[in-house]
C-alpha positions in Angstrom: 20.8 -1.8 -9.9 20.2 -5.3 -8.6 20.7 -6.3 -5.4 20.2 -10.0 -3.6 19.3 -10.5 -0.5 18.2 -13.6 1.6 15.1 -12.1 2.8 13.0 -8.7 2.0 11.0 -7.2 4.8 8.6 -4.7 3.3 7.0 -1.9 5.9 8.3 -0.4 9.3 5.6 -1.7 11.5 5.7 -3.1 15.1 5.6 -6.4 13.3 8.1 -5.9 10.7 10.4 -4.4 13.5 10.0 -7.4 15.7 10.6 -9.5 12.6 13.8 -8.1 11.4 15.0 -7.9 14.9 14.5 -11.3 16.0 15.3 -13.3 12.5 19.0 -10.8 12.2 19.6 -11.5 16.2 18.9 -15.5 16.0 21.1 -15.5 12.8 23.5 -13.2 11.5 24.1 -15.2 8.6 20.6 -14.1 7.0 21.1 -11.3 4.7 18.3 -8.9 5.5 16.7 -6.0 3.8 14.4 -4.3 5.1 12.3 -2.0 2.8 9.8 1.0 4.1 8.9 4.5 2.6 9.3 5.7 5.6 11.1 4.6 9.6 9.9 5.9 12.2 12.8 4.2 14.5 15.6 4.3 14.1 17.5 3.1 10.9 21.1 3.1 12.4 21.7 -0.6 12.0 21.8 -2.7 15.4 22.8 -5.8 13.2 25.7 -6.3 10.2 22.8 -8.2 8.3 20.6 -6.1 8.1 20.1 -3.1 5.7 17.9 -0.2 5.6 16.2 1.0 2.2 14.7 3.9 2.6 12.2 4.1 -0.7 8.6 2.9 -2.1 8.1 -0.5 -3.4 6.0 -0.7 -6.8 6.2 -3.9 -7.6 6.3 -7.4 -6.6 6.8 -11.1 -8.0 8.2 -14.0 -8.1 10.2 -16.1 -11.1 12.7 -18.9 -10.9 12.2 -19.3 -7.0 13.0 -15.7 -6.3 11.0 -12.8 -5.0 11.4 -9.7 -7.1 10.9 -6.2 -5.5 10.9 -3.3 -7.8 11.4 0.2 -6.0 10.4 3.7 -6.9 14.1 4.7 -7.5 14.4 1.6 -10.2 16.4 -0.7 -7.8 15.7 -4.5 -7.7 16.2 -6.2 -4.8 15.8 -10.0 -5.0 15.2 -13.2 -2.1 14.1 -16.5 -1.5 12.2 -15.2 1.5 9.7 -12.2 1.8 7.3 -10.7 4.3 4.8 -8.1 4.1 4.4 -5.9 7.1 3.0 -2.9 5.4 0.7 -2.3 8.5 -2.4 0.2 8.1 -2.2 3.5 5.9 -4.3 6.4 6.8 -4.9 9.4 4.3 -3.2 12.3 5.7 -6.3 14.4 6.3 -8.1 12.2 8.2 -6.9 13.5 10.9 -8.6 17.0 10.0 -11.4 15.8 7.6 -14.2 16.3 10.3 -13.5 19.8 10.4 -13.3 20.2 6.4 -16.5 21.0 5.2 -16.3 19.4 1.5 -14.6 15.9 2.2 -17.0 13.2 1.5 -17.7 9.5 1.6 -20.9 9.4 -0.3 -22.4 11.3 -3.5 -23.5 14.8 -2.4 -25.3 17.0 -4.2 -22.7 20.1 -5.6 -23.5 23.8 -5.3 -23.5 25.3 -8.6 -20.2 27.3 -7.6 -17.6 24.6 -7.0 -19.1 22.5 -10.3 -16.5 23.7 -12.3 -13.8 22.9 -10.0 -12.2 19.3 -10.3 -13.3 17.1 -7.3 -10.7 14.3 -6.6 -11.9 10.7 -5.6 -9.6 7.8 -3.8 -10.2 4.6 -4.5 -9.4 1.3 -3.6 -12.0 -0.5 -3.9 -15.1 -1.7 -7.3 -17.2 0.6 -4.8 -14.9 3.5 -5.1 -14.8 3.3 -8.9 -18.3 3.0 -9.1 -18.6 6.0 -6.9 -16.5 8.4 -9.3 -18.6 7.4 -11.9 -21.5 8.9 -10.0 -19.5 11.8 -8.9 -18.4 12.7 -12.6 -22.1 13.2 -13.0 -21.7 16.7 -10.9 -18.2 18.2 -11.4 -16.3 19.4 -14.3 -14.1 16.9 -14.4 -12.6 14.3 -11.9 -9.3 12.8 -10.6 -9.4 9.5 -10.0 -6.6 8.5 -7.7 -6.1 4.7 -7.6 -4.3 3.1 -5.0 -2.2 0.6 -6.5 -2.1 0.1 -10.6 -5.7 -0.8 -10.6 -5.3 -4.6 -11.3 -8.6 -5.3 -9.6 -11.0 -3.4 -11.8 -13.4 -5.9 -13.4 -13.7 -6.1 -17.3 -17.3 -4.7 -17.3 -16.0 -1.7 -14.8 -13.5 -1.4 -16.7 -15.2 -0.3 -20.3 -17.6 1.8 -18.3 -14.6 3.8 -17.1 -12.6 4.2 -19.8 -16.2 5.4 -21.9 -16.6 8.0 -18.8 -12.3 8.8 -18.9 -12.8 10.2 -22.5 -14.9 12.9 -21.2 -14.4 13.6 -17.7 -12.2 11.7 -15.3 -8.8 11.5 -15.4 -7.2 7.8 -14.0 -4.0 9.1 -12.3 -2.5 4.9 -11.2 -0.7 4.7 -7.9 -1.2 7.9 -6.6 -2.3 9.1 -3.0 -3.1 12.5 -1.6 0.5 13.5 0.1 -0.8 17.5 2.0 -3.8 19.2 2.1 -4.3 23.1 2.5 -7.5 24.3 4.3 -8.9 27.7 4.2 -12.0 28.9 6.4 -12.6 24.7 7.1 -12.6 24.3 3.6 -10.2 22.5 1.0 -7.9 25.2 -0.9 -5.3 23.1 -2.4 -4.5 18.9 -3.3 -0.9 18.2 -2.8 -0.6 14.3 -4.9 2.7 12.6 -4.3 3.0 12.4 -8.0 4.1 16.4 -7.7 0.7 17.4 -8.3 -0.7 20.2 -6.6 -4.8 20.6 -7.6 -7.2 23.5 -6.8 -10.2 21.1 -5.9 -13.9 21.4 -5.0 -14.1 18.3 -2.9 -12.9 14.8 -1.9 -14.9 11.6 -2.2 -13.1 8.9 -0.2 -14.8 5.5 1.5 -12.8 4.1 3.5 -10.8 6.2 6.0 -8.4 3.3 7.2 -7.1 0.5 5.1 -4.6 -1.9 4.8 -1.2 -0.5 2.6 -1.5 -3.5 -0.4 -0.3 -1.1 -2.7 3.1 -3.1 -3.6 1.0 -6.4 -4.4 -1.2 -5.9 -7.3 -3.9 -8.7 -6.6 -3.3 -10.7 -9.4 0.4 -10.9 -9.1 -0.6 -14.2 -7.6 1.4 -13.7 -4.7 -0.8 -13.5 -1.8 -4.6 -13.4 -1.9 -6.7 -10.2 -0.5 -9.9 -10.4 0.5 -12.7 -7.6 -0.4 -11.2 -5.2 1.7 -7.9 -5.7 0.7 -6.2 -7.5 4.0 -4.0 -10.5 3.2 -5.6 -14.3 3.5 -2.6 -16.3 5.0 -2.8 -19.6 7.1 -1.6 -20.1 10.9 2.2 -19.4 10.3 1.1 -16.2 7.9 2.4 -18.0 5.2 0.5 -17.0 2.1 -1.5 -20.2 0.6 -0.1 -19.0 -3.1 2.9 -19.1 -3.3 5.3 -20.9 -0.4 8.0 -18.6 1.7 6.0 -15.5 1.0 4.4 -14.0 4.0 2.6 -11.4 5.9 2.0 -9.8 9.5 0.5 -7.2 11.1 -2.9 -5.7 10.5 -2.4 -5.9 6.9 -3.4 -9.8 7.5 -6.8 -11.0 8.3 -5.4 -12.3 11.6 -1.9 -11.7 13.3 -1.5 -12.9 17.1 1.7 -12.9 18.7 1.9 -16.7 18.5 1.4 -16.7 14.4 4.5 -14.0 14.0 6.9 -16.0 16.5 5.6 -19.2 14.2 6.6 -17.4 10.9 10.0 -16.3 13.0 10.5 -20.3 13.2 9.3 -21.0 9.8 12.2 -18.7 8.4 14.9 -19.4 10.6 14.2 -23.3 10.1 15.0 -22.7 6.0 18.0 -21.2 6.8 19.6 -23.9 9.7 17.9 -22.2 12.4 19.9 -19.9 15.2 23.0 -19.0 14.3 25.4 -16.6 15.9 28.3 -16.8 13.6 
C-alpha cells in the first residue's frame, strides 16, 4: 500500500516527539506521519494530523521531489518533507555484557572447546568487518550481522569478504541481536530479529552505543554520515544533500535546542507557517 503524507518523522525520540508535537500544534493542516519501531509514549493521537506507524523502516529515497520510505510490512509512505530522529540504539545486552564472560570488542584468543561453536560479530563499521575476518581465523564458522544492507563496504573489503564468506562467515544484511540467554555468566543462546535463535560461543561487537542509521544506506545520497555514522547537517539540521531532508537528535553531529526550533521554522515556513484551521 502507498500512502502520502506531507511530512515523515522517522524515530520516537525526545526530538522527534518535540517535533511532531510542535509542527501538528502550529499547523493542523500538515499531514504528519510519524514512523518508529517502537513508542515509548503514548501513541493515542493528541492531534487529527498526525498518524502513528508502528513498524521498521528499510529504506529511504527520494525521486521526483518526493521522499520515499519503505517499511518492513511493504508499506510506502511518501512526502515532500522528512526528518530523521532515530536517536541512539544500544544492543540489548549491553546492559548485562559486563557480567557475560565471552562478549568481546577485540580478537581473543578461543579455548579449544567453544572453537566449533559459531561466534557472531556486529558490525557497523570497515573496522567491524575487518574484525570478523580476524575472528573467522578461530571459530568454526561466523555470523556476520550487518547493521543496515552493508552499502559502505569498500570494493577491496568487499572481495576479501566474499573470498572468506565461501568458507566461513555467513553475511546475515540488516540484522541485530533482538534477546540474549545467559547461563552461569555465560552466553547460552542468540535470539536475531530475523527469527533466528543461535547456540553461540561468543560475541565480537566495537562499539556499544551508536547512532540508529540503519534506514539510510550511506550512499542513498540523502544525508551524509561521518565515520561513525552520525548525520553531517548545517545550522537548521538540514542535510547539505539533498534540500527538505533533515535530522535531530543525537543521531546528528550537533543538535541544540536552538537548531530543532530553527528546523520547526524551516518546515512550518514551506507550508504558510502557523495555522490553526
Amino acid at each position: 500500500m502507498n500512502y502520502q503524507y506531507d511530512l515523515i518523522i522517522i524515530g520516537d525520540s525526545k526530538e522527534g516527539n518535540q517535533i511532531v508535537k510542535n509542527i501538528a500544534s502550529a499547523n493542523l493542516n500538515i499531514k504528519i506521519a510519524f514512523i518508529s519501531r517502537e513508542f515509548k509514549t503514548s501513541t493515542t493521537p493528541d492531534f487529527l494530523n498526525v498518524e502513528y506507524i508502528k513498524d521498521e523502516v528499510v529504506l529511504t529515497d527520494y525521486k521526483n521531489r518526493l521522499f520515499g520510505c519503505y517499511l518492513k510490512s511493504g508499506s510506502r509512505f511518501y512526502a515532500t518533507h522528512l526528518v530523521f530522529a532515530v536517536g541512539q540504539k544500544y544492543a540489548p545486552f549491553i546492559i548485562n555484557h559486563k557480567k557475560v564472560a565471552n562478549v568481546f570488542n577485540t580478537v581473543v584468543d578461543v579455548p579449544k572447546e567453544a572453537r566449533h561453536l559459531p561466534a557472531i560479530v556486529l558490525a557497523k563499521l570497515e573496522a567491524d568487518v575487518s574484525m570478523a575476518l580476524e575472528v573467522a581465523k578461530k571459530y568454526k564458522y561466523v555470523y556476520l550481522c550487518l547493521d543496515d544492507f552493508g552499502n559502505w563496504i569498500s570494493d577491496t573489503l568487499r572481495k576479501k569478504l566474499l573470498l572468506k564468506q565461501a568458507a566461513n562467515i555467513v553475511v546475515l544484511p540488516n540484522t541485530h541481536i533482538s534477546k540474549i540467554s545467559i547461563k552461569d555468566e555465560h552466553l547460552s543462546t542468540v535470539e536475531l530479529d530475523n527469527y533466528s535463535t543461535v547456540t553461540c560461543a561468543a560475541i565480537y561487537v566495537k562499539t556499544e552505543v551508536s547512532p540508529d542509521t540503519s534506514c539510510v544506506p550511506p550512499r542513498a545520497g540523502l544525508i551524509k554520515a561521518d565515520e561513525a555514522g552520525y548525520f553531517e547537517t548545517d545550522d537548521n539540521l538540514e542535510s547539505t544533500l539533498v534540500p527538505k531532508c533533515f535530522a535531530a537528535g543525537t543521531c546528528t553531529q550537533k543538535c541544540t535546542k536552538k537548531m530543532i526550533n530553527a528546523l520547526i521554522e524551516v518546515i512550518l515556513a514551506d507550508f504558510g507557517g502557523s495555522k490553526k484551521c
